[in-house]
N, C-alpha and C positions, 0 to 999 in steps of 0.2 A: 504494500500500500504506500509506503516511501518513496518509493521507485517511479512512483505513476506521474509529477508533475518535471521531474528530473526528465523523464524517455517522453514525453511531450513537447517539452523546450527542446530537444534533440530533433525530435524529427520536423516540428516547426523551421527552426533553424536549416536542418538537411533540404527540407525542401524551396527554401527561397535561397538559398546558395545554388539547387541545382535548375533551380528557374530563372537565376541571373546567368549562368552562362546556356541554357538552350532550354527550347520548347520541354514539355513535360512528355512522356513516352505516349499519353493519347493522343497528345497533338502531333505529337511526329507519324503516327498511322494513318490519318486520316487520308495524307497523300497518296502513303502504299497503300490501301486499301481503297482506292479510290471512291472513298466517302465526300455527298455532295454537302459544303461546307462553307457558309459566308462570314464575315470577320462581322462582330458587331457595326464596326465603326468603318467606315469609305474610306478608301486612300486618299491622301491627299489631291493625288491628279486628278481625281474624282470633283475634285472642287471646281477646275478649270475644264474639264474636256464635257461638251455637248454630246448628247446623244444620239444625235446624226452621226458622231464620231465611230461610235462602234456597233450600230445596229445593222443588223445579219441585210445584206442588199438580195437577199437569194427568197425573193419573196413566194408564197405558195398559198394564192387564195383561193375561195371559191366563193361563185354567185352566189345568190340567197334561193333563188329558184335554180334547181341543179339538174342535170341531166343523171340519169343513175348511171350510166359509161364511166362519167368525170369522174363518180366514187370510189368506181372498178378501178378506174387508170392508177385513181390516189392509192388504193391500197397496193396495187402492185407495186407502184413505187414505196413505199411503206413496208412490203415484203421484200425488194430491193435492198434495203437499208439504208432509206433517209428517217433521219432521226427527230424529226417534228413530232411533235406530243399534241399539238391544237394548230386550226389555221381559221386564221381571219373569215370571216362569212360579210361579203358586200353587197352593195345593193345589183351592180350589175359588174359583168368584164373594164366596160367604161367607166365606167362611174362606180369608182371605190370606194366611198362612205362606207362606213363602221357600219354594219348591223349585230351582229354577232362574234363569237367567239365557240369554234365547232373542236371540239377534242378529240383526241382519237377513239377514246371507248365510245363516245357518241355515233362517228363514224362507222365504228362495226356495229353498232346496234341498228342503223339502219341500213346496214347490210344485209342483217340475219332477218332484219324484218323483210326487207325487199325479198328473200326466199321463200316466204311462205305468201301464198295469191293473196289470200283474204286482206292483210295487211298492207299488202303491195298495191292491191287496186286503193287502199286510204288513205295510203300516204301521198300517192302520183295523182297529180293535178291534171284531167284530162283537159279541162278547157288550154293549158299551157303545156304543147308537147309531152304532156305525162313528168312532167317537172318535179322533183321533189324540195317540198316549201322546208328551207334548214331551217329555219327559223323555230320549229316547233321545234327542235331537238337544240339545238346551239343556247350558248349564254348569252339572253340578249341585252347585257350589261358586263362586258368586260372591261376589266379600268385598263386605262390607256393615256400614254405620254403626249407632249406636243414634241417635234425636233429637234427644239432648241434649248431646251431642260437639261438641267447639269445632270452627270451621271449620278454626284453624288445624292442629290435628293429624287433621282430614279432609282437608285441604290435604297435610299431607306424606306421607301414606297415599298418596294419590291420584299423586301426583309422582315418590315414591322406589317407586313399582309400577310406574310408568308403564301406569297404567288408563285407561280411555275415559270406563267406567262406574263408579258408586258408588251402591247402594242404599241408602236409606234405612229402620231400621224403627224402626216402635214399641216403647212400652216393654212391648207383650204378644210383640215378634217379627214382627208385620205388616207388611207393605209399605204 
């Protein structure tokens, strides 16, 4: 019972000696173990670089009214291995306005519903080429950047929401 505030002050001590010269051994796994991991705090460059700076140009959207091919194609490429988790849902090809935010599990669920008829004939829009409306299935409130926004408070948006995704628009509203 002597012993107890003595081997206390010891390992207190041990551990901030070995936290001043390197990370602590869970920190240093994270890398090896390729755990997805954000620092509390933005780096400083964070302060100074826009978000036009580093936002992905390899854009992958779909209309709001979609053809069921476009979702086919999307998943092949998906089974390919592009590694999109969600894409933008707009109003048309031309006119990119935000309406949604379509995820992947979203995606295959209205795949598997496209395979069964019954389903298939309620979701396809026959007045519009047998269209399928994303909008039933998509987030039709995904939060979303302007361009010109520092990364660091697109950083802490992105952190203190615990988001996946973050869309970017332009300064007309476009994705």
């Amino acid at each position: 019972a002597s012993l107890v505030a003595p081997v206390g002050i010891v390992c207190i001590l041990a551990t901030l000696v070995g936290n001043w010269f390197n990370h602590g051994l869970y920190h240093g796994l994270i890398p090896v173990m390729n755990l997805p991991f954000l620092n509390a705090k933005p780096a400083k460059v964070m302060y100074v670089t826009r978000v036009v700076a580093i936002m992905s140009r390899h854009l992958v959207y779909l209309p709001h009214m979609c053809l069921p091919a476009e979702l086919k194609a999307l998943k092949l490429r998906i089974d390919r291995g592009m590694t999109h988790n969600a894409f933008p849902v707009v109003r048309t090809e031309f006119d990119r306005h935000l309406v949604g935010l379509l995820s992947r599990r979203e995606l295959f669920q209205i795949l598997e519903d496209l395979k069964d008829p019954i389903k298939a004939r309620e979701i396809c829009d026959e007045t519009v080429d047998d269209r399928i409306d994303l909008t039933l299935y998509c987030d039709r409130s995904p939060l979303s950047v302007d361009w010109g926004m520092t990364v660091a408070r697109a950083y802490e948006l992105f952190t203190k929401m615990g988001l996946r995704h973050l869309i970017v628009l332009g300064h007309t509203g476009k994705v």
